[in-house]
N, C-alpha and C positions, 0 to 999 in steps of 0.2 A: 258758364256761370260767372256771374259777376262779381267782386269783391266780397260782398258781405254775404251773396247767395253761396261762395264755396265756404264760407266761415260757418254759415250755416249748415251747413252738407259734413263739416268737416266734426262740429258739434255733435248733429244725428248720428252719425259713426262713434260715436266717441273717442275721438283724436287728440280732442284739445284739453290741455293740461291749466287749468284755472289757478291763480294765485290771486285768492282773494286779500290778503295780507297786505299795507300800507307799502310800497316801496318808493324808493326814490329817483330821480330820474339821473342825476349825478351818479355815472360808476355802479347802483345796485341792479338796476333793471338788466343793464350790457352782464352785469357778473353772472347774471341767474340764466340768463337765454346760453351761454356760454357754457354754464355747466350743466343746460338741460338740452345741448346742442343738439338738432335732429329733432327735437320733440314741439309741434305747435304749442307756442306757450300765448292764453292771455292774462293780460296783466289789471286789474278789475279795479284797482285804488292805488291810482300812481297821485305820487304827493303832489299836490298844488295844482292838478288841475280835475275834470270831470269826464273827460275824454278817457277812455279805455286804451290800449294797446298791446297788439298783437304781435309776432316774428316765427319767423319758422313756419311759416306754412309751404312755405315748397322748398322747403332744406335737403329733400331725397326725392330723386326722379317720380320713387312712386307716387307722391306726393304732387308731385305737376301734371303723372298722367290721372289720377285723379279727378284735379281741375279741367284738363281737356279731354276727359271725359272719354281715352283711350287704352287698350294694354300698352304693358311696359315694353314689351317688343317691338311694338308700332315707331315707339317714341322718335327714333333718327329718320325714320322712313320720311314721318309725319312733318317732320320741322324741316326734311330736306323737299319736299314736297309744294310743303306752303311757298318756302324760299323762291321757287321754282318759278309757282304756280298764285303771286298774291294777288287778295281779291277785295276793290274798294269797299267799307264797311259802311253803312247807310247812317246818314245822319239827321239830326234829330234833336227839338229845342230844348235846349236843360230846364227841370224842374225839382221840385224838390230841395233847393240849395239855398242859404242862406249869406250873407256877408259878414263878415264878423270883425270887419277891417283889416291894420295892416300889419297888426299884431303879433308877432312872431313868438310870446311869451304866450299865448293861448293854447300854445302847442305842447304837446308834452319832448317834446323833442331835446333826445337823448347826450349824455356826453358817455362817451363809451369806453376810454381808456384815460389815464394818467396823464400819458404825453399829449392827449388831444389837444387840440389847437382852441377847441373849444367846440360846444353844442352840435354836434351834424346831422343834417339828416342824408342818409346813407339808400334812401329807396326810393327815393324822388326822378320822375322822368321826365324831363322840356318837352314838353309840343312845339315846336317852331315851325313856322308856316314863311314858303319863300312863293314871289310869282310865278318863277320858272319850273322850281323843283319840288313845288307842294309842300307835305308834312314833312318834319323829322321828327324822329322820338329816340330819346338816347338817355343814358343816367349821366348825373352828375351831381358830386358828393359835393352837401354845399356847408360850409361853416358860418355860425354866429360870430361876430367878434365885437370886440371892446372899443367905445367912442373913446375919444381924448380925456372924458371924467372915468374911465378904468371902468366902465357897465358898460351890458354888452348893447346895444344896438339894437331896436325891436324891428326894425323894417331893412333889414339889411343883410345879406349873404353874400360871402365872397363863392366863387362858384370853379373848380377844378373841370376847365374844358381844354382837351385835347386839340390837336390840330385837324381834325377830322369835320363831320356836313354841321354840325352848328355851330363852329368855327368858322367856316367857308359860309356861311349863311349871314354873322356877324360883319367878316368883310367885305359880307354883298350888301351890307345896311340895315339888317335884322335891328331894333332896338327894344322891342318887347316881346314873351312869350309866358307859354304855360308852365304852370311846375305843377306836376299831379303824384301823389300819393293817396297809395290806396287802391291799387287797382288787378283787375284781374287774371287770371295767370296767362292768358294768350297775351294781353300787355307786355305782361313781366318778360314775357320771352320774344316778342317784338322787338322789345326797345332792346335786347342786349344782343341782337344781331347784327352783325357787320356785313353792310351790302352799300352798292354802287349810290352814290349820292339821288339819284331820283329814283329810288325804288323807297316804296313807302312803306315804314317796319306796320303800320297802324293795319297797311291791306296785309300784309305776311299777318299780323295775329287775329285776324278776319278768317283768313285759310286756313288758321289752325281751329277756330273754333267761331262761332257768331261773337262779333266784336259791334258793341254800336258808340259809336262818338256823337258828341250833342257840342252844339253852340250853347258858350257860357262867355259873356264878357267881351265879345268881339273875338275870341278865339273857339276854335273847334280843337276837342278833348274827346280822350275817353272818359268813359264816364267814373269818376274817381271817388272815393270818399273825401277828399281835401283837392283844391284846384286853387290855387295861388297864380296871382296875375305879374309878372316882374318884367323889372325896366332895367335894361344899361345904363349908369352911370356914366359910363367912361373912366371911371376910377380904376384902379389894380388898389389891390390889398394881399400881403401875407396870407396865403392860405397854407395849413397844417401846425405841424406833424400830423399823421394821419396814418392811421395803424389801417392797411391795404390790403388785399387779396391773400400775398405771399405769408399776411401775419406777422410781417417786418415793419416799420416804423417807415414813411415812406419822406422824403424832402420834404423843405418848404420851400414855395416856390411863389412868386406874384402874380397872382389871378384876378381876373376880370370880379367886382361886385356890381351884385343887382339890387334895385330896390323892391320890396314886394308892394305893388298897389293897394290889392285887394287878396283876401282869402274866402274861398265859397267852403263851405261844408255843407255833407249831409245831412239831415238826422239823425241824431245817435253814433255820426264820425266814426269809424277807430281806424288811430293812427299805427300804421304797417312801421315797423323798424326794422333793420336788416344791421344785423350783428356784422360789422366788419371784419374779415375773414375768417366767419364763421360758414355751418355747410350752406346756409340759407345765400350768402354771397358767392361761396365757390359753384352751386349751382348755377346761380343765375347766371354766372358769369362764363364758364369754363362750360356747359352743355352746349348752350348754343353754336361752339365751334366745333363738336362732333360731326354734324350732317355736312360742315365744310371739308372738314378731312374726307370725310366717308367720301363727298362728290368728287374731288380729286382724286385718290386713290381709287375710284372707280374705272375714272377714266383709261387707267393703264391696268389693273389687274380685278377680278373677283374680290368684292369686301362682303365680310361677314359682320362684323362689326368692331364698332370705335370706342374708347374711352378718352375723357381726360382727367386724368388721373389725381386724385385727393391729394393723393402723397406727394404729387407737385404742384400742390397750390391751385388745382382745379385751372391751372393758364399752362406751366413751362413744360408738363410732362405729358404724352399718350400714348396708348396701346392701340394699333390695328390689327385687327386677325383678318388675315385673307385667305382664299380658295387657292394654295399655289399650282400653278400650271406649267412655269418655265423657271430653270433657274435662276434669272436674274427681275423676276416678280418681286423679291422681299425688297431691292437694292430701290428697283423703283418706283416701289410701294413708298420707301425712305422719300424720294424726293417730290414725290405727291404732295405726301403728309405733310411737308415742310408749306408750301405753299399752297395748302388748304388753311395755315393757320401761322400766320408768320411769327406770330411772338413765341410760338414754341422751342424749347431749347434744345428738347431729349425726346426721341420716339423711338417706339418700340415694337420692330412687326413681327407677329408671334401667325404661326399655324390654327386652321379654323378650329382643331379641337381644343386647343387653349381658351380658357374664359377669361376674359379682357377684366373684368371684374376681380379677379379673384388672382391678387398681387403675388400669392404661392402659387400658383399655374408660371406665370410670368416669368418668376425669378427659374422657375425648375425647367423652363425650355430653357433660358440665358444659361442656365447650370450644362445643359445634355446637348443643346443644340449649335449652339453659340461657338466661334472662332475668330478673335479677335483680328485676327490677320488675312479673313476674307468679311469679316459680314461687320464691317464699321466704313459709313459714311461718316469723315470727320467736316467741318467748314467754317470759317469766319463770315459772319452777316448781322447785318442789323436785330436785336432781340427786341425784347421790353424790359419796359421803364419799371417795370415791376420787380425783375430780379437785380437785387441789393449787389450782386456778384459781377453784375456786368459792367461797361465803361460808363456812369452817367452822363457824362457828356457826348459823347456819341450815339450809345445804348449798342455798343460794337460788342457780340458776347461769341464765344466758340458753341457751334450746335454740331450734335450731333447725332448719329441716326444706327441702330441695333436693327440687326436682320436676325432674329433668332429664328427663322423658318429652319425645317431641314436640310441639311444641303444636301447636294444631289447626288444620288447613288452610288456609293465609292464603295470596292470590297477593302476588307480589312488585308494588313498584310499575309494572312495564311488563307484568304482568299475568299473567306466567310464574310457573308452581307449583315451591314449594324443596322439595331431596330433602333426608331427612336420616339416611337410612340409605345404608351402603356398598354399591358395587353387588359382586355376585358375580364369581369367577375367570370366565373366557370357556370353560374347559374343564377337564375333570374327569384327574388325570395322577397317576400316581405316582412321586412325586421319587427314590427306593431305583432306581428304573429309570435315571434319570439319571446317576445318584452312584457304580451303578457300573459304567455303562460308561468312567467318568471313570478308574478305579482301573490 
C-alpha cells in the first residue's frame, strides 16, 4: 500500500484518531501525538495552513505489519529476507503532482520541543543517486533556521548527515537530491536500514512489499506525498538542539545546508510527522536492526527471536532468545549480537521460553538464572552518538553482554538437580467459561 492507500485502510479499520479541533504547529501538535503516543493521530486544522497532518502510523510493529500486509511473526523473517534477497522496483513517470515553489512556510511543519533549534522535519528521506552506486535512501532530520533579520528562512535547511553512503556520495560530488515525505511503510523501513554502500534500500523495500518509484524533476523517487528538490550550498550552519531517539537533548553541531529548489505535492498532501523520540521514531529506527542481530546470532547458535527494546531507547538495549544446544551458545550469542548491531550498549540472551517482549519474563530469568561471575561479557568499544553517557568525543562507551541462559547442569550440594524453568498449568481450561457463569 501506498501512503495514502494505508491512511486509508487504516481509516476503514477504524484506527485513526481525528482531531478536528484548530491546533498549532509550535509545540501543540508534538504535545498531543506524545500524549496519544501509539495511537495514529490526524490532525484536520492545523493553524495557518490547509494541508492536514498525520503521525503514528507505524508506532507499533503491528501497525507496519499491517502496512506490509504480513503476520506479526513473519515480521523479522521478512525484513531479514528482503535484506538478503533485494529486488529492483519498476519505474515510472510522476503524475499527479504539482509545484508549489520553494516555499518551505507552505508546509505545516512542526517545532516539537522547547529546546528545538527550530522547525524540523523529522520523517523526511534523501533519494541520492551516485554513477557507481545507484540510489541511496536514508533519514535526515533537517532544521528551519533564522536569516541575519532573526526570520526564519523559507528555502533553507540545515541537514544532520552522518558520516555514512550520503556522506560518501557528497565527497564523491553529490550536489542535488530528493527529500520525500510521506511515504509508504516498505519506504519507511528501507530507508532506516543499514547496509553496504551499493545495496539499494529502494530494491530491499520492493522485497518487502511492491514498491514503485517514478521520475519527478530529474530525480527518481518513491512515490511520496511531498518531494522537495534540494541543492548543496556548501554553507555549514548550527543545526540543533534536537531532542533524539534516547529522549535526551542531543548537541549542536555544524551541518551541511541545502537549498530547497522546488516542492511537488500531491493532491490533497498530508504531511507525515514523526514525533521525536516517540514509539513512531523508536520503531522506525531500533526494528530494523532486529533481522541484523537475528542474522548474526544465527550464524553461531539457534535464534528464536529478537527485540530492541523501548526501555533502551528502541537503539542501546536487546533481548535474543535462543535454542540453546552447548554451553557456551549464550556467551556467543553475546558476541554476535554485538556486531549484528554496533551502536548497542547492553544485550540480553534469555532461553527460547522466555518472551523477549515481555520485560518480566527478562528480568525473572536475570533473577533465577543469571551469575554474575560466569554469564557477563564486559568490553570497551566504539557506541553511539546517541547515548548522552558515552565519551562525545570519541563516542568510546563500556558494552556489555548478559547470558541469562540456563547454565549447565550442575547438582546442588546434597546432590539434587535445580529446575529452572516454571513447571506447566496441572490442566488445560477455559477461563470465558468461568467468568461467565459468574455474571
Amino acid at each position: 500500500m501506498e501512503f495514502r492507500e494505508f491512511i486509508r485502510h487504516l481509516e476503514e479499520k477504524g484506527q485513526i484518531t481525528h482531531i478536528e479541533r484548530q491546533v498549532d504547529p509550535v509545540y501543540e501538535v508534538s504535545t498531543l501525538i506524545k500524549k496519544l503516543d501509539g495511537r495514529p493521530l490526524l490532525f484536520e486544522n492545523v493553524k495557518g495552513h490547509s494541508m492536514q497532518v498525520i503521525s503514528n502510523i507505524c508506532a507499533t510493529r503491528d501497525l507496519v505489519c499491517e502496512g506490509l500486509g504480513i503476520p506479526r511473526k513473519e515480521l523479522i523473517v521478512r525484513l531479514a529476507e528482503a535484506m538478503d534477497n533485494p529486488r529492483p522496483p519498476a519505474v515510472e513517470e510522476a503524475s499527479g503532482y504539482r509545484d508549489i515553489g520553494p516555499d518551505l512556510t507552505k508546509l505545516p511543519i512542526l517545532t516539537y520541543y522547547a529546546v528545538d533549534g527550530g522547525p524540523y522535519v523529522a520523517s523526511g528521506i534523501a533519494i541520492a543517486a551516485d554513477r557507481e552506486f545507484g540510489l541511496n535512501a536514508s533519514y535526515h532530520r533537517s532544521m528551519m533556521f533564522k536569516g541575519g533579520d532573526g526570520k526564519l528562512l523559507k528555502d533553507r535547511f540545515v541537514l544532520r548527515i552522518l558520516q555514512r553512503d550520503l556522506d560518501a556520495y557528497i565527497e564523491r560530488g553529490l550536489k542535488e537530491f530528493a527529500f520525500c515525505i510521506g511515504n509508504s511503510i516498505p519506504v519507511l523501513l528501507g530507508a532506516a536500514i543499514s547496509v553496504p554502500i551499493a545495496v539499494d534500500e529502494m530494491a530491499i523495500a520492493n522485497a518487502l512489499a511492491e514498491t514503485r518509484l517514478v521520475r519527478l524533476g530529474g530525480h527518481t523517487v518513491p512515490k511520496s506525498d511531498i518531494v522537495m528538490m534540494m541543492e548543496l550550498t556548501g554553507e555549514m550552519h548550527k543545526e540543533g538542539p534536537f531532542v533524539d531517539l534516547t529522549e535526551t537533548v542531543d548537541i549542536v553541531r555544524e551541518q551541511r545546508v541545502a537549498r530547497v529548489k522546488n516542492i511537488f505535492v500531491q493532491k490533497d498532501a498530508v504531511f507525515h510527522a514523526l514525533l521525536p523520540g516517540g514509539l513512531e521514531h523508536k520503531v522506525l529506527m531500533g526494528m530494523p536492526r532486529e533481522p541484523t542481530i537475528y542474522r548474526e546470532v544465527g550464524k553461531v547458535c539457534r535464534v528464536k527471536d529478537v527485540l530492541v527494546t523501548p526501555g533502551g531507547a528502541s537503539w542501546l538495549h536487546g533481548v535474543v532468545s535462543i535454542v540453546k544446544k552447548n554451553p557456551d551458545d549464550g556467551m556467543k550469542a553475546i558476541d554476535a549480537a554485538f556486531k549484528g548491531h554496533r551502536s548497542m550498549k547492553h544485550v540480553f540472551i534469555v532461553d527460547d521460553d522466555i518472551d523477549v517482549n515481555d520485560p518480566h519474563e527478562v528480568e525473572w530469568a536475570m533473577a533465577t538464572r543469571f551469575q554474575g561471575k560466569r554469564g557477563i561479557r564486559m568490553f570497551e568499544d566504539k557506541g553511539s552518538s546517541l547515548d548522552p553517557s558515552s565519551d562525545m568525543r570519541t563516542q568510546m562507551t563500556t558494552k556489555m553482554g548478559f547470558d541469562l541462559t540456563i547454565p549447565p547442569d550442575e547438582p546442588s550440594e546434597k546432590g539434587a538437580r535445580k529446575e529452572f524453568r516454571k513447571p506447566p498449568l496441572p490442566i488445560k481450561l477455559n477461563v470465558d467459561d468461568y467468568l461467565r457463569s459468574c455474571k
